[in-house]
TORKE-995562 format. One record per residue: residue in one letter; x, y, z of N, C-alpha, C, O in turn. Coordinates in steps of 0.02 Angstrom, whole numbers, always signed. Each point is the difference from the previous one (the first is absolute). Last residue first. Example, Ala and Ser with C-alpha at 12.3 -4.5 7.8 and 13.67 -1.06 7.14 Angstrom:
% TORKE-995562
   code     n_c1     n_c2     n_c3    ca_c1    ca_c2    ca_c3     c_c1     c_c2     c_c3     o_c1     o_c2     o_c3
      s     +642     -112     +354      +42      +59       +3      -39      +55      +37      +25      +55       +8
      a      -10     -341      -12      -45      +59       +0      +45      +60       +0      +52       -1      +33
END
This chain:
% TORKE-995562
   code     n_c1     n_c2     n_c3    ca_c1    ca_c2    ca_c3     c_c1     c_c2     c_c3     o_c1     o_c2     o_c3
      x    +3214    +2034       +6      -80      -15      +41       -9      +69      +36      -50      +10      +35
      x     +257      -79     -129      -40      +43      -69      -96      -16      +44      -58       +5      -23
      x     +262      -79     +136      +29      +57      -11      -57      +36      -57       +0      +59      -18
      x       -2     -273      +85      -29      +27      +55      +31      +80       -8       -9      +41      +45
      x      +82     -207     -195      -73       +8       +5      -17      +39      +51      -50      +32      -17
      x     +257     -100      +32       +6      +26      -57      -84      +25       -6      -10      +60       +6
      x      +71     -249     +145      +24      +51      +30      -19      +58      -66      -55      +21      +19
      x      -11     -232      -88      -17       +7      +74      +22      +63       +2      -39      +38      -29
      x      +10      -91     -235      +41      -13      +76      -25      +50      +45      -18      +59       -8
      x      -27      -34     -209      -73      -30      +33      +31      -24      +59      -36      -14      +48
      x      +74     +244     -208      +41      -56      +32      -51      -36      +57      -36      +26      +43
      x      -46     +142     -257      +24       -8      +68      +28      -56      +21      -25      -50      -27
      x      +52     +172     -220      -33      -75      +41      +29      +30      +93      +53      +19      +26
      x      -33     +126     -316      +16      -14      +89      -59      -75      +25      -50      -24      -26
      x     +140     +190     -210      -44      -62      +17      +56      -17      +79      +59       -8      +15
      x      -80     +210     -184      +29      -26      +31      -36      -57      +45      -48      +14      +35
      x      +97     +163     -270      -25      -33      +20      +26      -49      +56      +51      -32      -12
      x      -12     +263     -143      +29      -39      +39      -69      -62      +28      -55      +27       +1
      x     +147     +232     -136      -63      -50       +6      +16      -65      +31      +53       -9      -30
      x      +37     +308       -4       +2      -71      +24      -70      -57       +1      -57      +12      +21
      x     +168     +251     -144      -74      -53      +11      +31      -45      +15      +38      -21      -43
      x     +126     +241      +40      -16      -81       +2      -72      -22      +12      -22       +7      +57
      x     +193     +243     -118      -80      -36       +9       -2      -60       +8       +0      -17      -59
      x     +253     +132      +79      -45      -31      -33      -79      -30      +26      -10      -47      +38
      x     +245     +120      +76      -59      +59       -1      -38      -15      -66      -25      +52      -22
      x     +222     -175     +119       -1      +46      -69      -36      +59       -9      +11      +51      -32
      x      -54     -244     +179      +72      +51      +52       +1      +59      -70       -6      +60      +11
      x     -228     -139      -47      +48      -41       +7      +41      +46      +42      -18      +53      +25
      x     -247      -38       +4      +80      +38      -38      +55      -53      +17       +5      -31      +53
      x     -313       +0      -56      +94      -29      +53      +47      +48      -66       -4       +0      -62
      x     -233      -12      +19      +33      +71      +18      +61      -20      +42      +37      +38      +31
      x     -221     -244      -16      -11      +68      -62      +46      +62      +31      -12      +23      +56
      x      -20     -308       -8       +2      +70      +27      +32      +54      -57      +46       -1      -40
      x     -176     -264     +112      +19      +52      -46       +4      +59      +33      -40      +24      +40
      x      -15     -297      +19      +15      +60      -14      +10      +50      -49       +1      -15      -59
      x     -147     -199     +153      +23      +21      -57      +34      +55      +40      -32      +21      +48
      x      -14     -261      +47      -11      +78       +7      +35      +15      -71      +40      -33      -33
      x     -126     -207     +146      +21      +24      -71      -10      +66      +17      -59      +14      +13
      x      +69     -235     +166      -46      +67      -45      +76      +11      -41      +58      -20       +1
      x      -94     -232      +97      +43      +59      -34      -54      +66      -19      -44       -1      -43
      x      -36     -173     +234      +35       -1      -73      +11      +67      -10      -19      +52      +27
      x      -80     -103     +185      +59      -29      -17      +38       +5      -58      +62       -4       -2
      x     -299     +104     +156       +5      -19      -65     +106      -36       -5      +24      +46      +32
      x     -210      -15     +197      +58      +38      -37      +34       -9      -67      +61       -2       +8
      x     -293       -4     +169      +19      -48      -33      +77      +64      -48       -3      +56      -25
      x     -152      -76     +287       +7      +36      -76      +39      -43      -33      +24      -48      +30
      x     -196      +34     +206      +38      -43      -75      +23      +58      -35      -41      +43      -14
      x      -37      -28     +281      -17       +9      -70      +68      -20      -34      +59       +1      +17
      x     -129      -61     +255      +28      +10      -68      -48      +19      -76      -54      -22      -19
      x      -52       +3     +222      +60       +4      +66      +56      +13      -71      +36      +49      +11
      x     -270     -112      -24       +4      +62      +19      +56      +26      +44       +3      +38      +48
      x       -7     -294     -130      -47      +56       -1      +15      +52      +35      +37       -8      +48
      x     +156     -147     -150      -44       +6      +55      -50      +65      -12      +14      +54      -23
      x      +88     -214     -162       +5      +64      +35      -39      -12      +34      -51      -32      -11
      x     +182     -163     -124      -59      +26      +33      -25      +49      +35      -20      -25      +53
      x     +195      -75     -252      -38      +19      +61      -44      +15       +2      -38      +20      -44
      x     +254     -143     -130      -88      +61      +30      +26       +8      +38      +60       -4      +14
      x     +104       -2     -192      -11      -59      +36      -71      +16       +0      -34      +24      -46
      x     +215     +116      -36       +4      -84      -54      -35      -36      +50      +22      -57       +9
      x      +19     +250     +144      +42       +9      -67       -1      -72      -36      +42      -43      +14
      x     -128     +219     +202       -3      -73      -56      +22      +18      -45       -1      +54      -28
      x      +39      +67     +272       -4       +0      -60       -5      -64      -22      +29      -48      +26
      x     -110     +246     +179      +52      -79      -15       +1       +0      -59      -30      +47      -26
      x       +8     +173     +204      -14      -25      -68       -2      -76       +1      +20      -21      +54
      x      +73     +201      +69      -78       -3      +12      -37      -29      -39      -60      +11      -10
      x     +324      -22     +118      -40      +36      -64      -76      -36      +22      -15      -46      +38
      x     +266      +43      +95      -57       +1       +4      -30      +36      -65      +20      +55      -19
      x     +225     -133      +60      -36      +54      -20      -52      -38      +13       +7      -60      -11
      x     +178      -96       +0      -15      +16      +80      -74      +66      -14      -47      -10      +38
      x     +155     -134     -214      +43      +56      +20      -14      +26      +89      +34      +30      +42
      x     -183     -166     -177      +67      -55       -2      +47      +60      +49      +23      -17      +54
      x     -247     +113      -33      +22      -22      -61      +52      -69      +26       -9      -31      +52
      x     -234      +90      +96      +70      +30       +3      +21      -26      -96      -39      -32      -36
      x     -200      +99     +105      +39      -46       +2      +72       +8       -7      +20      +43      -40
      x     -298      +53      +53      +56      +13       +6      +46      -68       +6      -27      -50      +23
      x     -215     +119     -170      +52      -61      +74      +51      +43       +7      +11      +37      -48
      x     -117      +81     -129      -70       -3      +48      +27      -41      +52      -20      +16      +56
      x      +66      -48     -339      +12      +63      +65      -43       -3      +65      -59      -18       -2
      x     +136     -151     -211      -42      -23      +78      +14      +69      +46      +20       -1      +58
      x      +44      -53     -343       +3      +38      +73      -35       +5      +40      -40      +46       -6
      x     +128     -192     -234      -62       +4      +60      +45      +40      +43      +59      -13      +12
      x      +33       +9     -250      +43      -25      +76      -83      +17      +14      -27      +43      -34
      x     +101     -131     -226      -25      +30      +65      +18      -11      +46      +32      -50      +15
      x      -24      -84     -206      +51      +62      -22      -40      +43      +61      -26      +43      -36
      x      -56     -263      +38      +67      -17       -5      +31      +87       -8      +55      +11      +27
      x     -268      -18      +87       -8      -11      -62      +82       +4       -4      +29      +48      +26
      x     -201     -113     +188      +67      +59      -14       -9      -24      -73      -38      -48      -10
      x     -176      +39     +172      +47      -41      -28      +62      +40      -58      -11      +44      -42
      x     -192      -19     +299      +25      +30     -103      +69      -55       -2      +35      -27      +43
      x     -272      +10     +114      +75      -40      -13       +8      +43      -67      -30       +1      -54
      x     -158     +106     +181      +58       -2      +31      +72      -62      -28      +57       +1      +22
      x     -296      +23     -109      +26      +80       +4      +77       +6      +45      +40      +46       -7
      x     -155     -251      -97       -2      +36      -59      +40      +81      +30      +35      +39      -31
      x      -77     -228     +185      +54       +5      -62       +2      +47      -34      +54      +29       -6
      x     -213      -11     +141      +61       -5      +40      +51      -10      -35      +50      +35       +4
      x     -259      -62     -113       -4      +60       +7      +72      +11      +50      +28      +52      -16
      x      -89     -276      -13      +12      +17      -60      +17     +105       +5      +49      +24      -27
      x     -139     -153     +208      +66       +0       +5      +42      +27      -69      +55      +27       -1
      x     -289      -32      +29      +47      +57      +53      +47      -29      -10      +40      +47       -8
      x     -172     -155     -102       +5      +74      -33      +27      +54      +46      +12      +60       -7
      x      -45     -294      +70      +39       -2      -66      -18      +66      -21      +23       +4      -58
      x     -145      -49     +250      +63      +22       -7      +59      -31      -44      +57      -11      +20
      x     -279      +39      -48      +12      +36      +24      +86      +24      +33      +36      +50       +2
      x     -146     -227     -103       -5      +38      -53      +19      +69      +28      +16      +45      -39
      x      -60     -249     +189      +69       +3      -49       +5      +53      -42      +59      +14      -10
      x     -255      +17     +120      +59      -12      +66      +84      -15      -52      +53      +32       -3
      x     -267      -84     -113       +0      +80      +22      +77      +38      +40      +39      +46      -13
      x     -107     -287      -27      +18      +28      -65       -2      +81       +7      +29      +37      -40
      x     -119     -156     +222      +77      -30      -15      +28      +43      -53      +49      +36       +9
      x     -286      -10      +12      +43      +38      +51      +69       -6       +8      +38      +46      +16
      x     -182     -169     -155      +17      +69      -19      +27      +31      +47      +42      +42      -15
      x      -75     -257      +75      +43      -19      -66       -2     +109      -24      +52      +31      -14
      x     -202      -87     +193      +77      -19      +18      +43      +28      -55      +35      +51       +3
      x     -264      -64      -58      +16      +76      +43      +81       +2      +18      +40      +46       -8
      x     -142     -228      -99      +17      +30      -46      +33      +65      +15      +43      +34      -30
      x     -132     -217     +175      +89      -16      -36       -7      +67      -27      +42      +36      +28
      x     -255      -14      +56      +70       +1      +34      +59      -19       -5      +48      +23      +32
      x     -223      -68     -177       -4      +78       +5      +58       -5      +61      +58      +11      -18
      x     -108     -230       +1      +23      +44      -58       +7      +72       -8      +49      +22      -30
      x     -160     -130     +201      +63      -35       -6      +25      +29      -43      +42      +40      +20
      x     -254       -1      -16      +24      +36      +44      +93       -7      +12      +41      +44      +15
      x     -180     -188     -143      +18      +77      -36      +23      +51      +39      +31      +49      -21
      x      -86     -268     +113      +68       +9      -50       +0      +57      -43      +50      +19      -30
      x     -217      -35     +164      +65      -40      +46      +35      +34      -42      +27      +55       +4
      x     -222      -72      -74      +29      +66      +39      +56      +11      +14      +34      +51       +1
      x     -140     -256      -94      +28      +44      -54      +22      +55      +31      +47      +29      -27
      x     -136     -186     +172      +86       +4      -25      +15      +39      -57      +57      +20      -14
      x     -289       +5     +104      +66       +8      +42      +65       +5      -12      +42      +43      +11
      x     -260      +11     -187      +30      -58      +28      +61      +22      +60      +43      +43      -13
      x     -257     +112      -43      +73      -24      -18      +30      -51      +49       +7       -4      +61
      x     -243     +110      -14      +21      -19      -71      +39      -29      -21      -14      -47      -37
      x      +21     +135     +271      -54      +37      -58       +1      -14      -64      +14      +44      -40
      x     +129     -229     +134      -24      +73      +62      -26      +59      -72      +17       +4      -59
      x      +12     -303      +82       -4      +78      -18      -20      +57      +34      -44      +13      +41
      x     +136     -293      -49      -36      +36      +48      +30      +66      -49      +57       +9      -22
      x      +14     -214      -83      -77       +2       +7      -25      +67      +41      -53      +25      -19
      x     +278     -108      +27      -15      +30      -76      -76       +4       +6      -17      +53      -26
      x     +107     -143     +204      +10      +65       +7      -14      +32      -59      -16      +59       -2
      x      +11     -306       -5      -64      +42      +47       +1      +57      +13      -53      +25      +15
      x     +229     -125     -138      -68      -13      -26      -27      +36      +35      -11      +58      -17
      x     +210      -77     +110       -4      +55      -34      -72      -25      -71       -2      +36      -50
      x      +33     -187     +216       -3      +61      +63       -3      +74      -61      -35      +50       +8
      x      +89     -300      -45      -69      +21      -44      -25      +76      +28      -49      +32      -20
      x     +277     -133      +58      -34       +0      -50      -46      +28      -27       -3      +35      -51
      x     +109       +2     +284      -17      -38      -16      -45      +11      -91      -51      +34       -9
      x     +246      +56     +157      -21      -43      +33      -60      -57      -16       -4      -56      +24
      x     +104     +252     -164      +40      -42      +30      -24      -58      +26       +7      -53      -31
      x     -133     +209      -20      +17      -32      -55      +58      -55      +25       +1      -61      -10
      x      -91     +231     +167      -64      -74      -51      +32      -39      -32       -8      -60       +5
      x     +169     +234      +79      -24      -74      +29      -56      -25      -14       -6      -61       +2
      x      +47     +261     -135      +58      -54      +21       +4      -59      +16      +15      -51      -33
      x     -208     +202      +45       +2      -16      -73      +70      -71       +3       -2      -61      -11
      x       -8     +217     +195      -68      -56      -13       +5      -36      -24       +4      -57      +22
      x     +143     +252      -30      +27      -78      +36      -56      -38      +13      +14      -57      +19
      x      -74     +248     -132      +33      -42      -61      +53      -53      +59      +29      -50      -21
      x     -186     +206     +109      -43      -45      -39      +34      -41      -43      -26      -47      -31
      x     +109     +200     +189      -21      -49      +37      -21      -68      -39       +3      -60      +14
      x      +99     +254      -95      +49      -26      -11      -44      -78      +49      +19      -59       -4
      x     -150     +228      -81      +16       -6      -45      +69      -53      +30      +15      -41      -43
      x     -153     +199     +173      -38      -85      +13      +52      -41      -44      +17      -55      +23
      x       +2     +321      -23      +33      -63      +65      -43      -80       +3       +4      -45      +42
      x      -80     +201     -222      +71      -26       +4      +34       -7      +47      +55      -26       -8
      x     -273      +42      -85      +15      -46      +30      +79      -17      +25      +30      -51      +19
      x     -137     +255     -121      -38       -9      +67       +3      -72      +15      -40      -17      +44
      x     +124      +77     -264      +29      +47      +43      -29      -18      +80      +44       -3      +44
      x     -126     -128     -234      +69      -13      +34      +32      +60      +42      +43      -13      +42
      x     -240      +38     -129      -38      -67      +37      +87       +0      +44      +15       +3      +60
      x      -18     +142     -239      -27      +42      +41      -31      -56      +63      -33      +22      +47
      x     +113      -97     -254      +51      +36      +32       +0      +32      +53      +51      +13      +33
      x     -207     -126     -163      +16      -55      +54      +84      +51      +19      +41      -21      +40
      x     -228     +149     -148      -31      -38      +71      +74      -35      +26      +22      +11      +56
      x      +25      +72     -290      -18      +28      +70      -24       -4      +53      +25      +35      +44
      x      +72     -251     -172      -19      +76      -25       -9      +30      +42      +10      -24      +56
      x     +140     -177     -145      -18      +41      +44      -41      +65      -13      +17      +48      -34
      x      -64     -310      -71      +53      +75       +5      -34      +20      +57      -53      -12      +29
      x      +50     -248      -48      -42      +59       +0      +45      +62       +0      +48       +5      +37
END
């Protein structure tokens, strides 16, 4: 028999009887054979018992089973959101800057900083911010207009100069 509105509205106002009526159901059956025959026979306003039983049975796996699936879904999107905002991950030509800890160097100097370099982490909340320090070669153009030679000659200079910050320990901490 479907569930319809009466027998949802039958199951709401039986539902402390609901766990009495299904260890009934249990030991009839258990104990004796024909025990779940004769319980199939007795009706309450119409509707078969055990059909109650068990729809009642059912609607409550189902409540479980969504509530489970709620509870995981929940926190698979918190932890996903923990990753997503606090593990950064270093990119081979980059330095990560953890400003915000204090920590001594190799040298004994205290800096306010830590550094990644080719790896992760994990920043502490509201205690570090991330910056990220690029590694590869820039490219500057120069040029300088009106240089006099020792001669006292006009010179247009044009020049191009390609620099790299240094990704070593000690050396780095000089361009931070």
């Amino acid at each position: 028999m479907p569930l319809g509105p009466s027998t949802r509205k039958f199951h709401c106002q039986i539902n402390f009887l609901d766990f009495t009526l299904s260890l009934l159901l249990i030991i009839l059956y258990v104990a004796h054979p024909t025990g779940l025959q004769r319980l199939s026979k007795l009706e309450i306003d119409g509707y078969n018992l055990v059909n109650l039983i068990r729809a009642s049975t059912v609607i409550k796996s189902m409540e479980i089973i969504a509530v489970l699936l709620g509870v995981f879904g929940l926190g698979t999107g918190a932890g996903l959101l923990v990753i997503r905002n606090y593990y950064h991950i270093c990119q081979p030509s980059e330095v990560l800057i953890f400003a915000g800890s204090r920590r001594p160097t190799a040298t004994g100097k205290t800096i306010g900083y830590r550094l990644v370099k080719g790896g992760s982490s994990i920043r502490l909340p509201m205690l570090e911010q991330v910056y990220r320090m690029d590694l590869t070669n820039m490219i500057i153009d120069l040029r300088v207009v009106n240089a006099y030679s020792k001669g006292g000659v006009p010179l247009i200079v044009t020049g191009v100069a390609n620099i790299k910050i240094a990704g070593e320990e000690p050396i780095i901490h000089n361009a931070i």
